[in-house]
C-alpha positions, 0 to 999 in steps of 0.5 A: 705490796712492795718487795724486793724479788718476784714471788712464786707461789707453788702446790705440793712442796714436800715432794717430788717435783715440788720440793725439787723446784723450791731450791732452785727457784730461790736460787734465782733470787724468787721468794718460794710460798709453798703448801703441803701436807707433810708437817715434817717436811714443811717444817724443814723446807722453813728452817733451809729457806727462812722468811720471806719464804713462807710455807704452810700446810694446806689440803688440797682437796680442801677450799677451806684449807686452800684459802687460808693458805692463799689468804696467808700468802697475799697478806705477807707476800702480796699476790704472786708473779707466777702461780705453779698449780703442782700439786697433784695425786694419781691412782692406784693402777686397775682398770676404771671398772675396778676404781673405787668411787671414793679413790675416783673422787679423790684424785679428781678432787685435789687434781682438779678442784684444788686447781680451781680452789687455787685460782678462785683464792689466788687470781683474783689478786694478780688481776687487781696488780695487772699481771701474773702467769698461772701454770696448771701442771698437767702431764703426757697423759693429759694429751694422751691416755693409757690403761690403768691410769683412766682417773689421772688421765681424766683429771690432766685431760680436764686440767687441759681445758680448765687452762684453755678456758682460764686464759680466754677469761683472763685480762691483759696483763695476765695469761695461764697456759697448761704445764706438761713437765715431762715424764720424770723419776719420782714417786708417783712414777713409781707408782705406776712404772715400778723399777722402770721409772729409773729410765727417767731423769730425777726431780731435780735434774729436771727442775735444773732446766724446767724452773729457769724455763717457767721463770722467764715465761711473759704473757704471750704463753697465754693459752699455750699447751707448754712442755717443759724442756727435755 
C-alpha cells in the first residue's frame, strides 16, 4: 500500500514507555498504529493523533485480539516499517516458589506469546513488501537476573532468544534485533523498586533519545542485542 510517511506499529500504547514513544515517533513525521487495553487512554492517544493514525484495543495475551488488530492495521496502513514488540507485564515481587501458576502464566502469556502472536499476524506482510525491522523489547533483566522477579526475567531471557532465532529465519531485506530500553521511571519500576525508581529518567526523557535511535536503525541490526541510548 502507498503512503506518504513510514509506519511504526507499536505494543502497549496507553502507558509507559509506549504512550511516551507515540508522540515522538509522529514528530518525526512516522504514522503511529498502536494497541492497548485502557479504553480511555486509547481513545485520547485517537483524538491528540487523528487519522492515519490508528489505535485500538488489543489483548495481548490474546491471538484472536492480536489478529484482529494486526488484520486492521495491514488493511489501512499496509505493513509496518518498523514493528516495537512493547507491550509487556511484570509480576508481583515474591520468591518463584511463592508465584502463583496463574500470575507465572500471565506474564509469560502476553510477555512472551504476545510477541510471538505479533510476529505470526504482522511479519508475514513485511516479508511480502521485502523489508522491515522487528524490535522485541526486552530488559536489564533479560541479560541478567534478580530475586523476586524470577517470571520477568524468564519471559526477557526467552524474548533474547525468541529474537536471535527470528533474525537467522528471516530473508533479506528484513532483520529483528532484541531491544533492552534501559532502566527507566514508570510504573512497572515501581512496581518493583518502590520510591527508588525516581533515580531513573521518565518515559519521556528516555523515548526523546530512544525513538530517534530506532527510527534510524537498517538492517545490519539483524540479530543484535541492542541497548537504547543512555
Amino acid at each position: 500500500m502507498s503512503r506518504d510517511s513510514k509506519c511504526v506499529m507499536i505494543t502497549g500504547v496507553t502507558h509507559g514507555l509506549g504512550r511516551a514513544m507515540v508522540g515522538e515517533f509522529a514528530k518525526l513525521g512516522w504514522t503511529v498504529a498502536g494497541c492497548g487495553r485502557d479504553e480511555a487512554a486509547l481513545a485520547e492517544l485517537q483524538k491528540d493523533y487523528p487519522a492515519p493514525h490508528h489505535f485500538q484495543s488489543a489483548d495481548l495475551s490474546s491471538d484472536k485480539s492480536i489478529g484482529l488488530f494486526a488484520n486492521a492495521v495491514l488493511s489501512s496502513l499496509g505493513a509496518p516499517d518498523l514493528l516495537l514488540n512493547n507491550g509487556g507485564v511484570i509480576n508481583q515481587n515474591a520468591p518463584l516458589w511463592e508465584m502463583s501458576d496463574a500470575e507465572f502464566a500471565t506474564v509469560m502469556d502476553i510477555n512472551v506469546k504476545g510477541v510471538a502472536s505479533m510476529i505470526r499476524h504482522t511479519v508475514p506482510a513485511m516479508i511480502a513488501r521485502g523489508s522491515g525491522i522487528i524490535l522485541n523489547f526486552s530488559s536489564y533483566w533479560g541479560r541478567s537476573t534478580a530475586p523476586d522477579v524470577a517470571p520477568y526475567c524468564a519471559s526477557k531471557w526467552a524474548i533474547e532468544g525468541l529474537s536471535s532465532a527470528l533474525a537467522q529465519e528471516l530473508p533479506s531485506g528484513l532483520a529483528a534485533a532484541a531491544f533492552n530500553p534501559g532502566i527507566i521511571n514508570t510504573a512497572m519500576l515501581q512496581k518493583c523498586f518502590g520510591s527508588g525508581a525516581a533515580a531513573y529518567h521518565d518515559a519521556g526523557a528516555w523515548a526523546k533519545e530512544a525513538v530517534p535511535f530506532m527510527a534510524d536503525l537498517d538492517t545490519s541490526c539483524n540479530g543484535k542485542q541492542l541497548t537504547a541510548p543512555s
